[in-house]
C-alpha positions as CSV (number, residue, x, y, z in Angstrom):
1,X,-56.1,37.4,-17.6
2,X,-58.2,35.7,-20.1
3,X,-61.9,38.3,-20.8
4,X,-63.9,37.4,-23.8
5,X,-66.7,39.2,-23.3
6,X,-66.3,43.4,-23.1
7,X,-63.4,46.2,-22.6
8,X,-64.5,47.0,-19.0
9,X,-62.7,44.3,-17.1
10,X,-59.0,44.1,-17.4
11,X,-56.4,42.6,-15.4
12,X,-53.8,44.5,-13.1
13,X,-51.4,41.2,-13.5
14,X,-49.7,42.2,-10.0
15,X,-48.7,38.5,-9.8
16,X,-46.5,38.9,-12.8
17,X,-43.1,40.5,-13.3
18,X,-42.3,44.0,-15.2
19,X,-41.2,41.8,-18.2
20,X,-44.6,39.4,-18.8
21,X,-46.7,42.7,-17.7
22,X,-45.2,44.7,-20.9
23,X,-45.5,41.7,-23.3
24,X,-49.3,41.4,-21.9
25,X,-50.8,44.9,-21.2
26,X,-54.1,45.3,-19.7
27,X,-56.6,43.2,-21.4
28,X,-53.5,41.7,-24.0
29,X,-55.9,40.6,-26.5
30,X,-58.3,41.7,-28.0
31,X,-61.7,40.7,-25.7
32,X,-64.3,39.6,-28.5
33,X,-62.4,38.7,-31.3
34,X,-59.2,36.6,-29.0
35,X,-56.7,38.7,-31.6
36,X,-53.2,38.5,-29.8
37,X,-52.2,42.1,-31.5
38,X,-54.5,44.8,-30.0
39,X,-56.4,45.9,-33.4
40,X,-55.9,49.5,-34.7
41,X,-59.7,51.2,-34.2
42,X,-59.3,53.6,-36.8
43,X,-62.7,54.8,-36.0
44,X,-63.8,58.4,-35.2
45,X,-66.7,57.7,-33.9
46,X,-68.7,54.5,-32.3
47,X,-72.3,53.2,-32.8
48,X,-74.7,52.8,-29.6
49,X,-77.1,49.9,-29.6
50,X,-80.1,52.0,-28.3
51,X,-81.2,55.0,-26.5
52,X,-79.1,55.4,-22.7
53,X,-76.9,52.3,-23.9
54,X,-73.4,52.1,-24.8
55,X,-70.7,50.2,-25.8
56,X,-68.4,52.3,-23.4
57,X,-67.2,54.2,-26.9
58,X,-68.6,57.1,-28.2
59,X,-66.3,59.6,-29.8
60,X,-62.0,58.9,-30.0
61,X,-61.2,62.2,-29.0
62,X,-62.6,61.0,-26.1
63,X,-61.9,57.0,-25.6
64,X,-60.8,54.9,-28.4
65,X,-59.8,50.9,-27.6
66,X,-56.5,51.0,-29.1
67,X,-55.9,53.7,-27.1
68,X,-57.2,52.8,-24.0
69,X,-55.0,49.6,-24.0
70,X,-52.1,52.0,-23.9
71,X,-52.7,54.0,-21.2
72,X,-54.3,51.2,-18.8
73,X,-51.0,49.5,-19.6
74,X,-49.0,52.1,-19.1
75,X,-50.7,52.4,-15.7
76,X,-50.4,49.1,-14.8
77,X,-46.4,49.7,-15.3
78,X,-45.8,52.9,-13.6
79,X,-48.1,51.8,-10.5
80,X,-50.7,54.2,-11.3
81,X,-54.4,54.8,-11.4
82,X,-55.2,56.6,-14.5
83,X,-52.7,56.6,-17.7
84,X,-53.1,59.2,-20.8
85,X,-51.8,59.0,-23.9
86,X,-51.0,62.1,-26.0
87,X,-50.0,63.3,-29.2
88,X,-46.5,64.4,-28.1
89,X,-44.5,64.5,-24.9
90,X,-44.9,68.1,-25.5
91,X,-48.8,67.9,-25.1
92,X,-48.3,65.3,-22.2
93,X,-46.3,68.1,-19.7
94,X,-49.2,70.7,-21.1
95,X,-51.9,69.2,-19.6
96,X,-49.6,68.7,-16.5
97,X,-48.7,72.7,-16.4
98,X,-52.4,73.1,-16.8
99,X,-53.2,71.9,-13.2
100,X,-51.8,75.2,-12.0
101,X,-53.8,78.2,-11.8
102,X,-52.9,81.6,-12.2
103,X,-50.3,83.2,-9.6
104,X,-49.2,79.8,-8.6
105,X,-45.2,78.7,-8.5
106,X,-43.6,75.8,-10.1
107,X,-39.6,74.7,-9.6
108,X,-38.6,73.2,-12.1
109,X,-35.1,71.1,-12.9
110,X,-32.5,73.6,-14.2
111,X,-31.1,71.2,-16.6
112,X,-34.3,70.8,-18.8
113,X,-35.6,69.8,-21.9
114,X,-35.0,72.7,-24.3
115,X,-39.3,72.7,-25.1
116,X,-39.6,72.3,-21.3
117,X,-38.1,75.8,-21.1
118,X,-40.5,77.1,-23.9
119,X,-43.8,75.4,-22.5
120,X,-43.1,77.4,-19.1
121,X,-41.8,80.7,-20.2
122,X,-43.7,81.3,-23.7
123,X,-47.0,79.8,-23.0
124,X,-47.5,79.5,-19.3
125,X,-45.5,82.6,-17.8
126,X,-48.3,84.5,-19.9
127,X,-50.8,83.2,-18.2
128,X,-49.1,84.0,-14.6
129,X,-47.7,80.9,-14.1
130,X,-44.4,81.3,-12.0
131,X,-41.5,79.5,-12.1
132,X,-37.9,79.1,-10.6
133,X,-35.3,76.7,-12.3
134,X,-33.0,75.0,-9.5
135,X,-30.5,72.4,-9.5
136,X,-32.8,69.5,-8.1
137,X,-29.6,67.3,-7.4
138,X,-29.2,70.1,-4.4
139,X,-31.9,69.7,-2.0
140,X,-31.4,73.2,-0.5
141,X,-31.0,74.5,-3.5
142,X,-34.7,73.2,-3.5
143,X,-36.1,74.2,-0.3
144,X,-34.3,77.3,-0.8
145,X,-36.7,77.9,-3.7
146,X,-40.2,77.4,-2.5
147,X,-42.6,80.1,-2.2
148,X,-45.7,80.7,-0.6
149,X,-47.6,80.1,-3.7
150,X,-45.3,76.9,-4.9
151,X,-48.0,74.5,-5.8
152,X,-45.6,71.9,-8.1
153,X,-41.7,70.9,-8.5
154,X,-41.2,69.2,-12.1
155,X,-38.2,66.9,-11.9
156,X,-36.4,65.6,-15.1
157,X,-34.3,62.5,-13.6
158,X,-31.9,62.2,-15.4
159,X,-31.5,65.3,-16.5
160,X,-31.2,65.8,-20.3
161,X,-28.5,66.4,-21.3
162,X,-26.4,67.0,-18.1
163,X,-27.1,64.0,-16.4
164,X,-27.9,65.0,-13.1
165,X,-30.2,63.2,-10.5
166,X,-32.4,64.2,-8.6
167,X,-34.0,62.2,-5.3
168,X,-37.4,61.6,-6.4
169,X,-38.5,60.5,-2.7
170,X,-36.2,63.6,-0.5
171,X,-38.0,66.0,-3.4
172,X,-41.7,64.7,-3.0
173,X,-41.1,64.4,0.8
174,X,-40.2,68.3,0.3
175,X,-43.3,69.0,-1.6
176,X,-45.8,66.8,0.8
177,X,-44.7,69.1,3.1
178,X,-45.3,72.5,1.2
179,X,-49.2,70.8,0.0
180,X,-47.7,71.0,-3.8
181,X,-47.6,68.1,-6.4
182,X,-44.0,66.4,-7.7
183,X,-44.2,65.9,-11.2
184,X,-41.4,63.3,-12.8
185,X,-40.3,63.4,-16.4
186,X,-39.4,59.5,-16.3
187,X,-38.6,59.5,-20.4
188,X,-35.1,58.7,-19.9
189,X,-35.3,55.4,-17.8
190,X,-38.7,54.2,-18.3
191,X,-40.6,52.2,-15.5
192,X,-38.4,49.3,-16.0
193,X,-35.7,51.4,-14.8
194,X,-37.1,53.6,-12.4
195,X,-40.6,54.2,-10.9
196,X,-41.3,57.7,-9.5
197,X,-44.8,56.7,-8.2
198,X,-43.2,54.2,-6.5
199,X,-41.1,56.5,-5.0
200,X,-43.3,59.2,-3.8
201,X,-44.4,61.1,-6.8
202,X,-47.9,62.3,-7.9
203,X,-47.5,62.3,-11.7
204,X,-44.9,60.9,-14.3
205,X,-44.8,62.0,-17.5
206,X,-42.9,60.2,-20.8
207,X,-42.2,61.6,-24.1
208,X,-43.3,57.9,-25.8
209,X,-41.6,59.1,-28.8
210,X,-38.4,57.7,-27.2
211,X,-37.5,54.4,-24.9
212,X,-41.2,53.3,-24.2
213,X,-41.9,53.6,-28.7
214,X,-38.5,52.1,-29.0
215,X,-38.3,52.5,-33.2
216,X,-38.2,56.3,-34.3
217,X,-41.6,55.9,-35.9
218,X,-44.1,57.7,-33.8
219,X,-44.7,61.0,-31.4
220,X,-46.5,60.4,-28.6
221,X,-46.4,61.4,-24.6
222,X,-47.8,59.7,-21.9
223,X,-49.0,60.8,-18.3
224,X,-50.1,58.7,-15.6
225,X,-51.7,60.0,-11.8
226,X,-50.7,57.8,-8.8
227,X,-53.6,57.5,-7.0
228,X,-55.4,61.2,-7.0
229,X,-59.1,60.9,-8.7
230,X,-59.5,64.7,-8.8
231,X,-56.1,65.2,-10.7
232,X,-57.4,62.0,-13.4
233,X,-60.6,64.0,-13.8
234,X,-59.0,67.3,-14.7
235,X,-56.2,66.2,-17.1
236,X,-58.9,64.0,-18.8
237,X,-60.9,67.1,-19.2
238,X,-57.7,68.8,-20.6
239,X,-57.6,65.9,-23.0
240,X,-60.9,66.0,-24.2
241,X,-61.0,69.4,-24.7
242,X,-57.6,70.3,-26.3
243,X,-58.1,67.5,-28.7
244,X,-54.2,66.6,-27.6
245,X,-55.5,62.8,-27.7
246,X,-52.9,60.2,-29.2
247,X,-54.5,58.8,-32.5
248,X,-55.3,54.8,-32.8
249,X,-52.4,54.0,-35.2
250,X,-49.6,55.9,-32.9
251,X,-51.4,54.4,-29.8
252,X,-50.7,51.0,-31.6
253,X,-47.4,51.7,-32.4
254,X,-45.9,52.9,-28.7
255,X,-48.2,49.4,-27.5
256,X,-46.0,47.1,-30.0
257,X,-43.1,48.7,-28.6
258,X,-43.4,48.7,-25.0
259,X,-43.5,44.7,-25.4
260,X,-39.8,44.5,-26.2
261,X,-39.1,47.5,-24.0
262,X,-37.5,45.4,-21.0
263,X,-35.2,43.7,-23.2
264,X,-34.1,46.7,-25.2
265,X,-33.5,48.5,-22.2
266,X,-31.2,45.9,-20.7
267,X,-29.0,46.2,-24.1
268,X,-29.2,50.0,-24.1
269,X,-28.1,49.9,-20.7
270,X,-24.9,47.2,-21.4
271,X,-23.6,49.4,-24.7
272,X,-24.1,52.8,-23.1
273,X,-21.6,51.8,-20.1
274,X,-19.0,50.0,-22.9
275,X,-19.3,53.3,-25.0
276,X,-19.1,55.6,-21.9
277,X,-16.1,53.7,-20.9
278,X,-14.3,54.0,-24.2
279,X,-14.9,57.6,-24.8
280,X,-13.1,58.4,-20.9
281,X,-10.3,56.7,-23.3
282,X,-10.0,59.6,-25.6
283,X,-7.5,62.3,-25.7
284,X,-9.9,64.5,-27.9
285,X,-13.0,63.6,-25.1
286,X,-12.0,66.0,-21.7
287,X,-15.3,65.2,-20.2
288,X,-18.3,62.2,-19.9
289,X,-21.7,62.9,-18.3
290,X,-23.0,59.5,-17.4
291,X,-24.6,58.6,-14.4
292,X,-23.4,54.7,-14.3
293,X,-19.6,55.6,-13.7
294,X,-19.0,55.2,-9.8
295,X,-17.5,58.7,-9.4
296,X,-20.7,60.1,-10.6
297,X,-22.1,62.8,-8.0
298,X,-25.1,61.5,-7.8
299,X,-24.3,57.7,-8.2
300,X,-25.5,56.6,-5.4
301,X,-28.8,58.4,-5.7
302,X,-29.4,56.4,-9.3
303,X,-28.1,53.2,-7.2
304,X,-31.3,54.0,-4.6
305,X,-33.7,54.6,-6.6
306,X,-33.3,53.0,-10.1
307,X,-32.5,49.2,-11.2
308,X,-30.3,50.8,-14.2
309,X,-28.4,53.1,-15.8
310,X,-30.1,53.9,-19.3
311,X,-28.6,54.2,-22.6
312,X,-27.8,58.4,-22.3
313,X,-24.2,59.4,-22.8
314,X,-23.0,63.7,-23.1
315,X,-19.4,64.5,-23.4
316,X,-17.5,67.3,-24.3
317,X,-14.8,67.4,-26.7
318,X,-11.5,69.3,-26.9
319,X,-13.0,72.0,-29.9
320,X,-15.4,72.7,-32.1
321,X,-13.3,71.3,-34.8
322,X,-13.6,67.4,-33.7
323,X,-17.7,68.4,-32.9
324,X,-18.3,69.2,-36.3
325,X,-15.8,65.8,-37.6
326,X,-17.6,63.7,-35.4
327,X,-21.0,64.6,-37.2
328,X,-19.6,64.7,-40.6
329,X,-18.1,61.8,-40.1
330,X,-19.8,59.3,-38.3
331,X,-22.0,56.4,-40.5
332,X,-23.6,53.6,-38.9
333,X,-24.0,56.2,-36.1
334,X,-27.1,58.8,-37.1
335,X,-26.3,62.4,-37.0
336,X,-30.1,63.3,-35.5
337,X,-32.1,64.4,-32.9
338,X,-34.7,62.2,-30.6
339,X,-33.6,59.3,-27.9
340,X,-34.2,56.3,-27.2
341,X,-34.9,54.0,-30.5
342,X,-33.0,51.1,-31.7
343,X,-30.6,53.0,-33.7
344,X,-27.7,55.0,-31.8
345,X,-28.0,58.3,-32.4
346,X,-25.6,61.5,-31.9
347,X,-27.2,65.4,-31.6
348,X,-25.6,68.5,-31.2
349,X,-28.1,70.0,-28.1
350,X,-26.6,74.0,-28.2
351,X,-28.4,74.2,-31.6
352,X,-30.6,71.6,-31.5
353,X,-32.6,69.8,-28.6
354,X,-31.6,72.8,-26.4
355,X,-32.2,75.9,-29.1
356,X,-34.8,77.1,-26.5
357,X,-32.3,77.7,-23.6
358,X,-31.1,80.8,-22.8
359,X,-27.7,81.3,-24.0
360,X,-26.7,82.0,-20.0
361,X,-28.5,79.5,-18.8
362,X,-26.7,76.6,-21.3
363,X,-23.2,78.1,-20.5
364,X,-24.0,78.2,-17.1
365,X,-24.8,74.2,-17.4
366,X,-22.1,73.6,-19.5
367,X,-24.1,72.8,-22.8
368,X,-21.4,74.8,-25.0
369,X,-19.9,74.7,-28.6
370,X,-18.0,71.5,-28.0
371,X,-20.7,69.3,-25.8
372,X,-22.4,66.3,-27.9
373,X,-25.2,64.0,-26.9
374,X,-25.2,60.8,-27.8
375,X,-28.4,58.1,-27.6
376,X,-26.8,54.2,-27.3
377,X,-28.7,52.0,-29.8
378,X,-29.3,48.5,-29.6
379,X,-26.5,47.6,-32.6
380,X,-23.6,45.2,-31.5
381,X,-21.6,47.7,-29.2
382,X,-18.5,47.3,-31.3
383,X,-19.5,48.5,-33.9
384,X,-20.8,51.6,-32.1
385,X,-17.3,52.2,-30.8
386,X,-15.7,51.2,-34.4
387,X,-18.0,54.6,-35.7
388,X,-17.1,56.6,-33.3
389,X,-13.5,55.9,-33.3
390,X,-13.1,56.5,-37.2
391,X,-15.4,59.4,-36.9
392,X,-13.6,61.2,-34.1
393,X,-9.6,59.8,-34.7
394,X,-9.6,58.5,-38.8
């Protein structure tokens, strides 16, 4: 572990739990200097010591050290080759879309990120990109769906907001066997939780903005290739040349974060099960999307593949009328969108994180007038429950 000389040689720690590997990073310190914090490089551009020598930094847009600490350590988690750190999740699945060419097919989860839906049908579908949304939860449902010219299947697992699951191995079996890449949105359990490489995908892709950031104080996305060079190459060329790089201080920012990320998870995951559990309580509640309860559909799916349950709750509520008390009414609980920091936070995804969908689509998924969201924070899990009870029964 210990390097005090250069940037090049860093250490995969394979020897050393998820936990120590997140507090530790790549090359955890800073090589010449011994600083425990990786500095913030807030330089654009590096200085060469002569002629056909360098210091293996030239320009940010194209490698900055603050940076590159990132995305070798969020390699190093996922059980990848290559990690790349973006400006937004939203740039991260843009350089992934960009691997398919014109006339090719990709099936995507139906229950999908609302800017998901707007990447594919707005910006690629222009281009000639294809697409078919399926229930991924329903593998014939997924074979049913392949086309000659599939060439990728993009799975969000869980799926936000509806909580389904998907089988990240039985789908990339399915697409080893059609010669097309599976693609995993891992935002909402992180590689402590779950690891699609692991598992049989090609790519995983992370809004950092959320779980992996932790605090509510950055936008960033992150993508990281299992083992394929070729695939590397061509999203780093997409990086370098869209300019959709993350900059040093957000880099910094998702780095601090990831340290505490296994034990925030483990409290996410505790409250959201308490909460989950309360609100199945609730006269006014009729229904709870959560994939730890047992009778979950796809519970033993999560059990398979994943080492927890996450801190995502949806439910639906008896009327409109309680939706719009809930979010008047609720205090220590935030009325806002995003996931996964600290605080817990409640959204309203028909108007909000899911503006995007199609109005038949979202009724067809159930995201309707009277369906909430709900991110489980960190807080002391009474309290949570104290918030929501005034806000939904005082």
């Amino acid at each position: 572990m210990k390097n005090f000389s250069n940037y090049t040689d860093f250490d995969t720690k394979e020897n050393l739990h998820f936990e120590s590997k997140a507090v530790h990073g790549a090359l955890g310190t800073e090589p010449l200097t011994g600083a425990v914090s990786m500095p913030i490089f807030q330089a654009a551009t590096f200085r060469h010591p002569e002629l056909g020598e360098s210091t293996g930094f030239a320009y940010s847009r194209l490698e900055n050290p603050t940076r590159q600490e990132l995305e070798r350590t969020m390699a190093i988690l996922e059980g990848g080759i290559k990690g790349f750190a973006f400006s937004s999740g939203q740039a991260a699945n843009m350089a992934v879309f960009s691997l398919l060419n014109p006339g090719e097919h990709v099936i995507l989860s139906d229950d999908i990120y609302g800017g998901t839906f707007r990447i594919i049908g707005d910006v690629f579908g222009k281009y000639g990109i294809e697409h078919t949304y399926v229930d991924m939860s329903d593998l014939d449902e997924v074979k049913a769906a392949i086309r000659p010219n599939t060439k990728m299947f993009f799975i969000e697992t869980p799926t936000n907001p509806m909580m389904k699951v998907a089988d990240i191995h039985a789908v990339s079996e399915i697409a080893k066997s059609v010669n097309a890449l599976t693609v995993v949105d891992n935002t909402f359990l992180t590689p402590y939780f779950q690891k699609p490489l692991t598992l049989g995908a090609d790519i995983v892709t992370h809004s950092s903005t959320k779980y992996l950031g932790g605090h509510n104080d950055t936008i960033s996305g992150i993508v990281v290739v299992k083992d394929n060079e070729e695939i590397a190459e061509q999203i780093h060329i997409h990086m370098k040349s869209h300019g959709s790089q993350l900059a040093p201080l957000d880099s910094w920012l998702v780095l601090r974060g990831i340290k505490t990320l296994a034990v925030r998870m483990d409290r996410h995951n505790a409250n959201a099960m308490k909460v989950a559990e309360w609100l199945r309580t609730q006269p006014k509640v009729k229904k709870v999307y959560y994939v730890g309860f047992a009778d979950h559909k796809d519970y033993e799916v999560t059990r398979k593949q994943t080492t927890g349950f996450g801190g995502m709750i949806s439910f639906t509520v008896d009327s409109f009328e309680t939706v719009k008390k809930i979010l008047k009414g609720v205090d220590m609980i935030m009325f806002a969108e995003s996931l996964g920091g600290t605080e817990t936070l409640i959204t309203y995804p028909t108007t909000q994180t899911h503006e995007d969908t199609p109005a038949d689509i979202k009724e067809k998924l159930g995201i309707t007038d009277c369906f909430l969201r709900m991110s489980v924070g960190i807080e002391n899990v009474e309290d949570i429950i104290a918030d929501l009870d005034r806000a939904m029964n005082g």
